[in-house]
PyMOL Python script that loads the backbone (N, CA, C, O; Angstrom):
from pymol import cmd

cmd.read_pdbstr("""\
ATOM      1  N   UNK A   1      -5.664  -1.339   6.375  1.00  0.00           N
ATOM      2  CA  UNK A   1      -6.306  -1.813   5.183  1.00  0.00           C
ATOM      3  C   UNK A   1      -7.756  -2.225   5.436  1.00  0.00           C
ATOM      4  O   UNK A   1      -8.533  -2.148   4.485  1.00  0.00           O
ATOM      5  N   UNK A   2      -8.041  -2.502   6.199  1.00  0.00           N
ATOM      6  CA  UNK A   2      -9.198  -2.622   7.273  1.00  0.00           C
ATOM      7  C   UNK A   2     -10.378  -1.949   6.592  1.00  0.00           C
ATOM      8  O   UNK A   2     -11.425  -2.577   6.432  1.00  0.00           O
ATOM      9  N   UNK A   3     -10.247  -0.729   6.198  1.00  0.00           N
ATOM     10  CA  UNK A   3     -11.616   0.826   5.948  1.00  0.00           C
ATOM     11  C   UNK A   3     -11.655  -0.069   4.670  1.00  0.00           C
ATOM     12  O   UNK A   3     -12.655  -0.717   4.361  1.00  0.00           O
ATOM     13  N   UNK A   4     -10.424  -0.059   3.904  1.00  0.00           N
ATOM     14  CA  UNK A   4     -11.137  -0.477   2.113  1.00  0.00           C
ATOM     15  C   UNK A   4     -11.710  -1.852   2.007  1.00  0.00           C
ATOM     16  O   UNK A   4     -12.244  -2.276   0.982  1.00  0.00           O
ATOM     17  N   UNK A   5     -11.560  -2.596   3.228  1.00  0.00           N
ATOM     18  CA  UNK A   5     -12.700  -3.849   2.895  1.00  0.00           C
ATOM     19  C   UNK A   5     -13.884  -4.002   2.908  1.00  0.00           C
ATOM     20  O   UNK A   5     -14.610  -4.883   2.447  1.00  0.00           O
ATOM     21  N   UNK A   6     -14.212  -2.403   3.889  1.00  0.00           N
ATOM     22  CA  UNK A   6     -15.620  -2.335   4.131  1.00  0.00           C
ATOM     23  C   UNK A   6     -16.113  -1.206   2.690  1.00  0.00           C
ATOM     24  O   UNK A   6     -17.164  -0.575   2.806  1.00  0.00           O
ATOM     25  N   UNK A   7     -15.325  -1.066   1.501  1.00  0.00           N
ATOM     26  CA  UNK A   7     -15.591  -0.318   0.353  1.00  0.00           C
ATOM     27  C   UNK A   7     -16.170  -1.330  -0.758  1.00  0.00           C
ATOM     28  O   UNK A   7     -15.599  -1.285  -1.848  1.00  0.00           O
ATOM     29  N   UNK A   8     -16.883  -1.938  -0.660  1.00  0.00           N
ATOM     30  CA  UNK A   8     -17.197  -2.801  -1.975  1.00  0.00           C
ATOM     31  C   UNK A   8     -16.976  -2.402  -3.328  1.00  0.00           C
ATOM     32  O   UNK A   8     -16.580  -2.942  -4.362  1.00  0.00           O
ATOM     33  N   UNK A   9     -17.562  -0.708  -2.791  1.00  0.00           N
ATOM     34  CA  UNK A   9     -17.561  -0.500  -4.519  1.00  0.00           C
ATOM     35  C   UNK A   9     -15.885  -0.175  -4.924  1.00  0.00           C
ATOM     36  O   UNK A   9     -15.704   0.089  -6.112  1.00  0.00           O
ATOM     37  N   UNK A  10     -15.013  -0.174  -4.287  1.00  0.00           N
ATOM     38  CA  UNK A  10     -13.605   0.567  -4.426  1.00  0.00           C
ATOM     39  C   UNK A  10     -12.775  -1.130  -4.063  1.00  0.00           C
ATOM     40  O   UNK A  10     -11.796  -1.471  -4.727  1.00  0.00           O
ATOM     41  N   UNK A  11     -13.201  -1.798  -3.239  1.00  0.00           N
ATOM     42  CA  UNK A  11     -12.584  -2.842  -2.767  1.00  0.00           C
ATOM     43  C   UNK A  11     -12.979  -4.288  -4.021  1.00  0.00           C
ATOM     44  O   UNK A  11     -13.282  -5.409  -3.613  1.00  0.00           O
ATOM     45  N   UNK A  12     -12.906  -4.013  -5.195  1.00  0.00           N
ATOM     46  CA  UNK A  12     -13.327  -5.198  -6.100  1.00  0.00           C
ATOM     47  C   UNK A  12     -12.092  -4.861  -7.283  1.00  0.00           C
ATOM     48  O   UNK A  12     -11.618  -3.808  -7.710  1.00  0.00           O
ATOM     49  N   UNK A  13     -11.825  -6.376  -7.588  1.00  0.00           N
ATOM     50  CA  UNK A  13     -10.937  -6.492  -8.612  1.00  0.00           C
ATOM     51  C   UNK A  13     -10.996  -5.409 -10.137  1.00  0.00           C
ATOM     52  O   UNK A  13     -11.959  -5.431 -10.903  1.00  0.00           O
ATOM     53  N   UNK A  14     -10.052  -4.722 -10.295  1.00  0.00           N
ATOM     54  CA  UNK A  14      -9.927  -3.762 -11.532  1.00  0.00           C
ATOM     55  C   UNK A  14     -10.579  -2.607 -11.238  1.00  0.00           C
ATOM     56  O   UNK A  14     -10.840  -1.973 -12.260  1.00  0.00           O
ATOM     57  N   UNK A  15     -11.056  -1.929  -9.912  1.00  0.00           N
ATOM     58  CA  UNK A  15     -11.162  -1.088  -9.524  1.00  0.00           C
ATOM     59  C   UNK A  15     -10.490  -0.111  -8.231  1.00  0.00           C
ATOM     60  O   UNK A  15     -10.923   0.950  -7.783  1.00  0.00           O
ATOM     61  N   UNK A  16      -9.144  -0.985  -7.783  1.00  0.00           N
ATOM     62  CA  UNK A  16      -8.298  -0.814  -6.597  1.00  0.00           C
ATOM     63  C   UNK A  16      -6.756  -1.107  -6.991  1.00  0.00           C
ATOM     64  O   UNK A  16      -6.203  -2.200  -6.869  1.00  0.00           O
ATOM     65  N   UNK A  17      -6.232  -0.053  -7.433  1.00  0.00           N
ATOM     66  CA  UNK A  17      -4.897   0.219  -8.061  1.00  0.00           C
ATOM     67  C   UNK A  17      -3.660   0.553  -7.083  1.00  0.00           C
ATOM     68  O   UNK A  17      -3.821   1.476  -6.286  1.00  0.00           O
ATOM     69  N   UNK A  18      -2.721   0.021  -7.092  1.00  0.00           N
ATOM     70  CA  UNK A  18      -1.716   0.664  -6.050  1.00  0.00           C
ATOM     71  C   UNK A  18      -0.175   0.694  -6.793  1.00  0.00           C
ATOM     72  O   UNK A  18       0.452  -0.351  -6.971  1.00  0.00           O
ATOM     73  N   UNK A  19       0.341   2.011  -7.195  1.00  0.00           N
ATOM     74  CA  UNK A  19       1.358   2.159  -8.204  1.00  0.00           C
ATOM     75  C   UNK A  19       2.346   1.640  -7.188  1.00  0.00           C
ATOM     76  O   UNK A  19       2.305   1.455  -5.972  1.00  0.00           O
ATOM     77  N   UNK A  20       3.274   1.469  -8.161  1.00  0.00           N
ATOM     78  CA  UNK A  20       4.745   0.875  -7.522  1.00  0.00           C
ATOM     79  C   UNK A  20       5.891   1.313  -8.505  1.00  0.00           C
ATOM     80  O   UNK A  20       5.805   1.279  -9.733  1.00  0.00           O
ATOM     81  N   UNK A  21       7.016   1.744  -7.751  1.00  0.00           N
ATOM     82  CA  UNK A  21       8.421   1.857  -8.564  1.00  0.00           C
ATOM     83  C   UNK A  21       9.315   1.479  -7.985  1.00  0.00           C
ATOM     84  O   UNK A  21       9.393   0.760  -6.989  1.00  0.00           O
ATOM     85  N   UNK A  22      10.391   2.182  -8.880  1.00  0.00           N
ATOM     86  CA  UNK A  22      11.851   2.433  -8.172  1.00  0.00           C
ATOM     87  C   UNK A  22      12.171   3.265  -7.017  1.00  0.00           C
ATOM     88  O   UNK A  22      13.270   3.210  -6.465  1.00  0.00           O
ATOM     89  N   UNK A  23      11.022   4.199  -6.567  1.00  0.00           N
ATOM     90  CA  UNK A  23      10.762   5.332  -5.198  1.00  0.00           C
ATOM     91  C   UNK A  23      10.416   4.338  -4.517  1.00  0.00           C
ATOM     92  O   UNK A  23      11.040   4.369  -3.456  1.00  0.00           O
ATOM     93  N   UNK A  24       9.508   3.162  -4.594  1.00  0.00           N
ATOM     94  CA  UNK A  24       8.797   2.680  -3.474  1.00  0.00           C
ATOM     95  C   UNK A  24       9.882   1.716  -2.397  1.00  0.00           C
ATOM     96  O   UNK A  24      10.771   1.007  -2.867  1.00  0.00           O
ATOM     97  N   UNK A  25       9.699   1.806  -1.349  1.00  0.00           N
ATOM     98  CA  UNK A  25      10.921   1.385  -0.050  1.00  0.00           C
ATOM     99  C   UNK A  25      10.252   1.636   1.046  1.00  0.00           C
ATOM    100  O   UNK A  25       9.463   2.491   1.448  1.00  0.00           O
ATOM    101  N   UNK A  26      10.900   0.414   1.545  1.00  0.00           N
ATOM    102  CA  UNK A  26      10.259   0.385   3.041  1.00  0.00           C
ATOM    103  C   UNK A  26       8.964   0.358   3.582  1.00  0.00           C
ATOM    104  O   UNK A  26       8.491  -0.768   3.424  1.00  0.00           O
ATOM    105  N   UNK A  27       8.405   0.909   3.997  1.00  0.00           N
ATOM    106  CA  UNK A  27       6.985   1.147   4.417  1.00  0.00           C
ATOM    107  C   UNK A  27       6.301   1.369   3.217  1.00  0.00           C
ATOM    108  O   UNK A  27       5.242   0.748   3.313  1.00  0.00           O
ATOM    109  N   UNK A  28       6.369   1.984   2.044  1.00  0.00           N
ATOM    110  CA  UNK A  28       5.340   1.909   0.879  1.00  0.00           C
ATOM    111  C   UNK A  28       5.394   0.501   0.045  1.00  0.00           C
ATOM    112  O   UNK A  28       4.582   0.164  -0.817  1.00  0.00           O
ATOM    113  N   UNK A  29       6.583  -0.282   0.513  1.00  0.00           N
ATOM    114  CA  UNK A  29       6.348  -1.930  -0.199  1.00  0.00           C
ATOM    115  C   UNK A  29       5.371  -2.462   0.779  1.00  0.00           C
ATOM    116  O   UNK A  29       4.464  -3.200   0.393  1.00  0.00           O
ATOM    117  N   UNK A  30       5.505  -2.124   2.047  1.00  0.00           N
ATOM    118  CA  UNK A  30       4.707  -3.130   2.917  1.00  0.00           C
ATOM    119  C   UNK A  30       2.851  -2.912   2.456  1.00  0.00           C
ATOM    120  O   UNK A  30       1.929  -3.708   2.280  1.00  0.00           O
ATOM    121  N   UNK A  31       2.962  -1.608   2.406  1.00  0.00           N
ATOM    122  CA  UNK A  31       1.930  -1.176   1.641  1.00  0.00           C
ATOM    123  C   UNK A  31       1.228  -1.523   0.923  1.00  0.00           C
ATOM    124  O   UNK A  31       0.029  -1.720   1.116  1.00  0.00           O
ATOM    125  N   UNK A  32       1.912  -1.693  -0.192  1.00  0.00           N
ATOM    126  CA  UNK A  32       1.524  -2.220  -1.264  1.00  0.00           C
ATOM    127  C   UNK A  32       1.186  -3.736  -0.955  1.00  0.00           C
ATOM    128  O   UNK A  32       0.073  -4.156  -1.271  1.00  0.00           O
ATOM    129  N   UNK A  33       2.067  -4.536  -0.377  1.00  0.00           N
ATOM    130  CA  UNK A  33       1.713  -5.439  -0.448  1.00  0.00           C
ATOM    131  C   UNK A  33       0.649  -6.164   0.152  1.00  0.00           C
ATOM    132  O   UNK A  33       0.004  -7.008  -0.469  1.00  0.00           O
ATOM    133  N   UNK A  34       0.355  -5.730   1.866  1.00  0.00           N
ATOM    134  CA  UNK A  34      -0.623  -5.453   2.444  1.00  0.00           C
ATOM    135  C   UNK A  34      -1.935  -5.400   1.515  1.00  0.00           C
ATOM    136  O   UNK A  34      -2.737  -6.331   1.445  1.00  0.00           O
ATOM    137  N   UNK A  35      -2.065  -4.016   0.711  1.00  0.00           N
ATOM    138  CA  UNK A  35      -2.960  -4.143  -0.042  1.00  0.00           C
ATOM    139  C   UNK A  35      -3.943  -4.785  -0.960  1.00  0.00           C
ATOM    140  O   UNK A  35      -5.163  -4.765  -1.125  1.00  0.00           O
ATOM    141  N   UNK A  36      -2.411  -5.636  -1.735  1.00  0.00           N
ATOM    142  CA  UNK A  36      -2.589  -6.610  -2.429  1.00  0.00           C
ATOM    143  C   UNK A  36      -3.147  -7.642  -1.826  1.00  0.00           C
ATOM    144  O   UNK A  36      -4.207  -8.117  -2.234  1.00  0.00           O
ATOM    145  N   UNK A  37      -2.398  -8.184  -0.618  1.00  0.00           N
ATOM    146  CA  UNK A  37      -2.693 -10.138  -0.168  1.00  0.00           C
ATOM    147  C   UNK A  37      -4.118  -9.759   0.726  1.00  0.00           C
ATOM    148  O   UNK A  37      -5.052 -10.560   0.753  1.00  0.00           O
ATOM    149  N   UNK A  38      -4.175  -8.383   1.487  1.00  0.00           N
ATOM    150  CA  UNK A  38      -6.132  -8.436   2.195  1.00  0.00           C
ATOM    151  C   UNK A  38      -6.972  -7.875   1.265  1.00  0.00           C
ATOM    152  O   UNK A  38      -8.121  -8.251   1.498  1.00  0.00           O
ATOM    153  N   UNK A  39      -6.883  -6.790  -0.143  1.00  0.00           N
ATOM    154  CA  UNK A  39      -7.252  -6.519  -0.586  1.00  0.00           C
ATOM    155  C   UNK A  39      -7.924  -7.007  -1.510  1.00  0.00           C
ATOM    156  O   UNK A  39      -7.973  -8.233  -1.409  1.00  0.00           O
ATOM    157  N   UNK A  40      -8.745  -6.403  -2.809  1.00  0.00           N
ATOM    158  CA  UNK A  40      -8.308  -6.580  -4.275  1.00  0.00           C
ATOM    159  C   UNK A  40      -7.869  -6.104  -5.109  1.00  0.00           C
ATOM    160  O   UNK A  40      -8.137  -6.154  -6.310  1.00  0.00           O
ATOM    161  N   UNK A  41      -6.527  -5.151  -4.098  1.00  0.00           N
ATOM    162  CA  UNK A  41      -5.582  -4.157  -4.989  1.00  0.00           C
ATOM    163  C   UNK A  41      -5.172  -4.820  -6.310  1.00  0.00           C
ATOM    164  O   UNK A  41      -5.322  -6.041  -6.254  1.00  0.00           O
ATOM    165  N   UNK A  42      -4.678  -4.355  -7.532  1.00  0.00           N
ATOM    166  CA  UNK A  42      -3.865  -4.635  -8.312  1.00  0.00           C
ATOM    167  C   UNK A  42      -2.555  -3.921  -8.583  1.00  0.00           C
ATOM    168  O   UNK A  42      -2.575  -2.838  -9.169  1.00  0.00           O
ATOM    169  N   UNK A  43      -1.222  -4.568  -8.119  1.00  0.00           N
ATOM    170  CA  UNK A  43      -0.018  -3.467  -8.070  1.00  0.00           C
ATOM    171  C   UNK A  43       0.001  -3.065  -9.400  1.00  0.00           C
ATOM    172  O   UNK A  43      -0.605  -3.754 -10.221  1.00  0.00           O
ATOM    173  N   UNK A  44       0.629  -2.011  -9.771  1.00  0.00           N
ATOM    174  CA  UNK A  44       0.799  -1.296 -11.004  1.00  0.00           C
ATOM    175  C   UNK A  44       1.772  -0.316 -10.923  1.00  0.00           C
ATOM    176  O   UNK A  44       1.889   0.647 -10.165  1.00  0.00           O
ATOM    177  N   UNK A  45       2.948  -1.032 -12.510  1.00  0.00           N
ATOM    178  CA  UNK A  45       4.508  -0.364 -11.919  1.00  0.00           C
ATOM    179  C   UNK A  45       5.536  -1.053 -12.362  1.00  0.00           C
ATOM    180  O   UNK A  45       5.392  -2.079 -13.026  1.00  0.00           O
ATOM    181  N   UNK A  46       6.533  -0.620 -12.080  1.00  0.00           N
ATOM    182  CA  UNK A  46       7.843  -0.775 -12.156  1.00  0.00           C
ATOM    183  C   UNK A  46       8.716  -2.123 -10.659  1.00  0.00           C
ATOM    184  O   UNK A  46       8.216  -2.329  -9.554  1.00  0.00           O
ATOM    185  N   UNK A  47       9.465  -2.486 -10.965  1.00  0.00           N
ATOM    186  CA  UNK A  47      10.077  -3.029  -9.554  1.00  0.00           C
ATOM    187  C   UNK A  47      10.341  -2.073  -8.387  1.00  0.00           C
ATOM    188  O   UNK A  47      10.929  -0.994  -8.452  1.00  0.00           O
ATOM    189  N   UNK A  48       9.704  -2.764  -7.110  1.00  0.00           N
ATOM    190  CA  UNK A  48      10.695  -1.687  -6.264  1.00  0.00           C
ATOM    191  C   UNK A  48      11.699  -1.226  -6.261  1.00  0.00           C
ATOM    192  O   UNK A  48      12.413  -1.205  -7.264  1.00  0.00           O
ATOM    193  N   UNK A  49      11.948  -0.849  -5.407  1.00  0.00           N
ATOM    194  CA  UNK A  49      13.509   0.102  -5.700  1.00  0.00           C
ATOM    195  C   UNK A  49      14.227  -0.585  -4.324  1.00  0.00           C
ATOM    196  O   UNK A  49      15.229  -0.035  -3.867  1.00  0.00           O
ATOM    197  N   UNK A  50      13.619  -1.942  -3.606  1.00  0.00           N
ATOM    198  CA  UNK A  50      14.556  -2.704  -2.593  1.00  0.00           C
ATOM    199  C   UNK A  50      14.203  -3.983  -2.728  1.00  0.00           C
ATOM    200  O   UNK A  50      13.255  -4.687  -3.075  1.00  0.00           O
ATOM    201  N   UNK A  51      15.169  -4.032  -2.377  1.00  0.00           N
ATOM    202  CA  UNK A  51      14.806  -6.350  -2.033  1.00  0.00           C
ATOM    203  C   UNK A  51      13.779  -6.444  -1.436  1.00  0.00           C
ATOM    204  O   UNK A  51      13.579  -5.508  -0.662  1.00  0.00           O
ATOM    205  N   UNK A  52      12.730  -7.494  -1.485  1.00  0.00           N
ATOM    206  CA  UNK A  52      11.453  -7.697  -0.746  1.00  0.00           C
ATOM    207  C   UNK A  52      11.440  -8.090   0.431  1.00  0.00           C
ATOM    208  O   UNK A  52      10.464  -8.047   1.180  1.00  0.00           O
ATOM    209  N   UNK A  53      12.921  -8.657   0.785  1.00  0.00           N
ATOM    210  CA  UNK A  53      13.442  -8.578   2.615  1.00  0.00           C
ATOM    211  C   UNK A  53      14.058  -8.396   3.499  1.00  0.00           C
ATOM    212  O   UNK A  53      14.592  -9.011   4.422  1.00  0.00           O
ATOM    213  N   UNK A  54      13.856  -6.751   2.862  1.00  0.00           N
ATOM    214  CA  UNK A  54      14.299  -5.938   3.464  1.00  0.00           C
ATOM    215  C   UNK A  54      13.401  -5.116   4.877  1.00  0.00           C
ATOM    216  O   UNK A  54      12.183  -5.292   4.852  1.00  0.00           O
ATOM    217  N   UNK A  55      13.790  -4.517   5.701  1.00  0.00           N
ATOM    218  CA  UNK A  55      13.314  -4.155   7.028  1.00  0.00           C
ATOM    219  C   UNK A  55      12.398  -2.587   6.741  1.00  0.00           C
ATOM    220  O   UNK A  55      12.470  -1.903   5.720  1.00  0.00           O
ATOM    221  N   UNK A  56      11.453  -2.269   8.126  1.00  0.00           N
ATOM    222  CA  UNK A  56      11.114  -1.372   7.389  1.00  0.00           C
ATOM    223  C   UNK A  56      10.870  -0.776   8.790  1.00  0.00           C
ATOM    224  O   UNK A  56      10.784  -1.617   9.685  1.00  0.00           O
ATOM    225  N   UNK A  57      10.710   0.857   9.242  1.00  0.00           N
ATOM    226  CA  UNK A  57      10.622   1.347  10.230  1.00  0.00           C
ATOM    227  C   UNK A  57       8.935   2.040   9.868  1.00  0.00           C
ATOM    228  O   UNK A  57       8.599   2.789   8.950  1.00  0.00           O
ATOM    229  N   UNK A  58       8.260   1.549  10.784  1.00  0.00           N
ATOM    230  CA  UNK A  58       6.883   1.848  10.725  1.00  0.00           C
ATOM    231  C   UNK A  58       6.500   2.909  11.282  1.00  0.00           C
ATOM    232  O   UNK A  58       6.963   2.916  12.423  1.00  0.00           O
ATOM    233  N   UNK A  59       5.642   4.195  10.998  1.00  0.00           N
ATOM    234  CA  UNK A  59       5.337   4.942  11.122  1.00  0.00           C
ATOM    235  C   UNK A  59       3.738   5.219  10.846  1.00  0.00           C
ATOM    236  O   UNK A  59       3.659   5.846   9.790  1.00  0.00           O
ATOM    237  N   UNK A  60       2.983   5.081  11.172  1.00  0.00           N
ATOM    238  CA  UNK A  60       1.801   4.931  10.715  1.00  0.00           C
ATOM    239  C   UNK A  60       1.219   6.411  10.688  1.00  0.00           C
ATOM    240  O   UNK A  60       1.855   7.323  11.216  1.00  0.00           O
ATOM    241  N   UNK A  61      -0.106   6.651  10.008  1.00  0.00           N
ATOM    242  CA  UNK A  61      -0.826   8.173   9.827  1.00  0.00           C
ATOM    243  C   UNK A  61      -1.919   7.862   9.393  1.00  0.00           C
ATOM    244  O   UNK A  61      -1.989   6.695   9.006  1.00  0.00           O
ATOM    245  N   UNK A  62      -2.864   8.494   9.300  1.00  0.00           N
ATOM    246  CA  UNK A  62      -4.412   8.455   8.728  1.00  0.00           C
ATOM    247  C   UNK A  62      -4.186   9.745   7.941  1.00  0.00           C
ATOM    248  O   UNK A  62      -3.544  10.755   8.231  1.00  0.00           O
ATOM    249  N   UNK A  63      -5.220   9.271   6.378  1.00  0.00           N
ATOM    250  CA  UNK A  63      -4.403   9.844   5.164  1.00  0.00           C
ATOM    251  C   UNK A  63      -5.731  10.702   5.169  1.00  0.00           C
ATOM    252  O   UNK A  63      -6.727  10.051   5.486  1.00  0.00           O
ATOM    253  N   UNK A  64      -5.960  12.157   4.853  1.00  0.00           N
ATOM    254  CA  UNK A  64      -7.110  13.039   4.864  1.00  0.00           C
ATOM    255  C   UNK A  64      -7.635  12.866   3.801  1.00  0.00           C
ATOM    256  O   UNK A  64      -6.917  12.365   2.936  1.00  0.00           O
ATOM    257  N   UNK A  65      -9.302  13.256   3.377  1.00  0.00           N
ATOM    258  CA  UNK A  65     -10.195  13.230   4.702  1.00  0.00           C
ATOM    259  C   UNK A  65     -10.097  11.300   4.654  1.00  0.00           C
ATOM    260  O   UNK A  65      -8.950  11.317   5.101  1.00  0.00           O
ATOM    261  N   UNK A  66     -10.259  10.423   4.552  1.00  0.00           N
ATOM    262  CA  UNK A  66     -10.720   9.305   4.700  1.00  0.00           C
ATOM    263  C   UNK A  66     -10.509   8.626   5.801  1.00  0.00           C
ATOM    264  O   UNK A  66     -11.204   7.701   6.223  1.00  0.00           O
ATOM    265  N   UNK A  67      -9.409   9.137   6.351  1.00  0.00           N
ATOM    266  CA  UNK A  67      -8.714   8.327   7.916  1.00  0.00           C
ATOM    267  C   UNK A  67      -8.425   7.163   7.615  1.00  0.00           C
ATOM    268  O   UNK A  67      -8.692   6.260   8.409  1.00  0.00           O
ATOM    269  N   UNK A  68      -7.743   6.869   6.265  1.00  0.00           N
ATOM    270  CA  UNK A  68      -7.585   5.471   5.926  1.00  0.00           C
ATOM    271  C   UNK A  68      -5.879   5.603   6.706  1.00  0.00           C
ATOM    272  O   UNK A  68      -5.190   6.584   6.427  1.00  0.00           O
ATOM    273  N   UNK A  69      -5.285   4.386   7.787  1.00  0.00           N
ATOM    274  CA  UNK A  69      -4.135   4.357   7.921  1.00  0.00           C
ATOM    275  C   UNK A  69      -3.210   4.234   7.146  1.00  0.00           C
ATOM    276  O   UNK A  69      -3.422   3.308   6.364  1.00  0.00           O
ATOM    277  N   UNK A  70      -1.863   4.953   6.920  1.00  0.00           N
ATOM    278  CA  UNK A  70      -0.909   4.159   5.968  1.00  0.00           C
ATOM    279  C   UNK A  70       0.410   4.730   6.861  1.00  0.00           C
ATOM    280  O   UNK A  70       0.591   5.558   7.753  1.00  0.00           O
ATOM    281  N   UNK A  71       1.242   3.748   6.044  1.00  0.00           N
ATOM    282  CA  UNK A  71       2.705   3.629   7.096  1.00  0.00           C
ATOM    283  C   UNK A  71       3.571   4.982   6.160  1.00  0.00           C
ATOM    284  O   UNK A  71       3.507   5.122   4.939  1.00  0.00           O
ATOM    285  N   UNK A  72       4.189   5.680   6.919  1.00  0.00           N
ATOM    286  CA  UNK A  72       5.133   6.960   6.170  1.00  0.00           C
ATOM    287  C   UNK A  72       6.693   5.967   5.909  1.00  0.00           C
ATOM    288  O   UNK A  72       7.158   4.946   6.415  1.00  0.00           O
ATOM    289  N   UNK A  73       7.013   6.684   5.114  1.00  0.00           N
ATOM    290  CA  UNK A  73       8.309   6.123   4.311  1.00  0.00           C
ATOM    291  C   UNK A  73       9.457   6.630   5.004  1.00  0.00           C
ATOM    292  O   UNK A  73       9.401   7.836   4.761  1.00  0.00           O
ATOM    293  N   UNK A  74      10.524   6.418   5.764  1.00  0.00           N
ATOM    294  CA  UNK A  74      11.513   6.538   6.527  1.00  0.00           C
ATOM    295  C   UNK A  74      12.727   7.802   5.832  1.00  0.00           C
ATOM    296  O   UNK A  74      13.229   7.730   4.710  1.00  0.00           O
ATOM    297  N   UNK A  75      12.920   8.636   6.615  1.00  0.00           N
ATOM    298  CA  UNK A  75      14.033   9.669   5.556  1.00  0.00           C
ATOM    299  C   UNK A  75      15.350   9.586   5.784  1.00  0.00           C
ATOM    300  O   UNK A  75      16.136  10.251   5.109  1.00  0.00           O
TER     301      UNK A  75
END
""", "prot")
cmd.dss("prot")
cmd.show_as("cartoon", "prot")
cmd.util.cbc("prot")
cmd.orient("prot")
């Protein structure tokens, strides 16, 4: 989460969106949430689709082109 703090223009309130549903689990809650508490994401969505403490198997990747890290979702 690190790259989008150094984004001012992308890293400011009502301009940094991160959807959420009933798909999202595991590594895309941590995500999200991550986003939210260093960010100035705003979640946008539905409830997850798991309890909030629940475990999550981390997988990390840099997302093209930006090389922003994010964690892959477990299959």
């Amino acid at each position: 989460m690190e790259p989008l703090r150094k984004l001012p223009e992308v890293n400011a309130r009502g301009h940094l969106f991160v959807l959420i549903g009933t798909d999202t689990f595991s590594a895309g809650t941590y995500n999200a949430a991550q986003s939210h508490s260093h960010n100035a994401a705003v979640l946008v969505g539905e409830t997850i689709g798991e309890r909030p403490n629940s475990c999550q198997e981390a997988d990390q990747f840099l997302l093209p082109p930006s090389r922003i890290p994010a964690l892959r979702r477990p299959r």
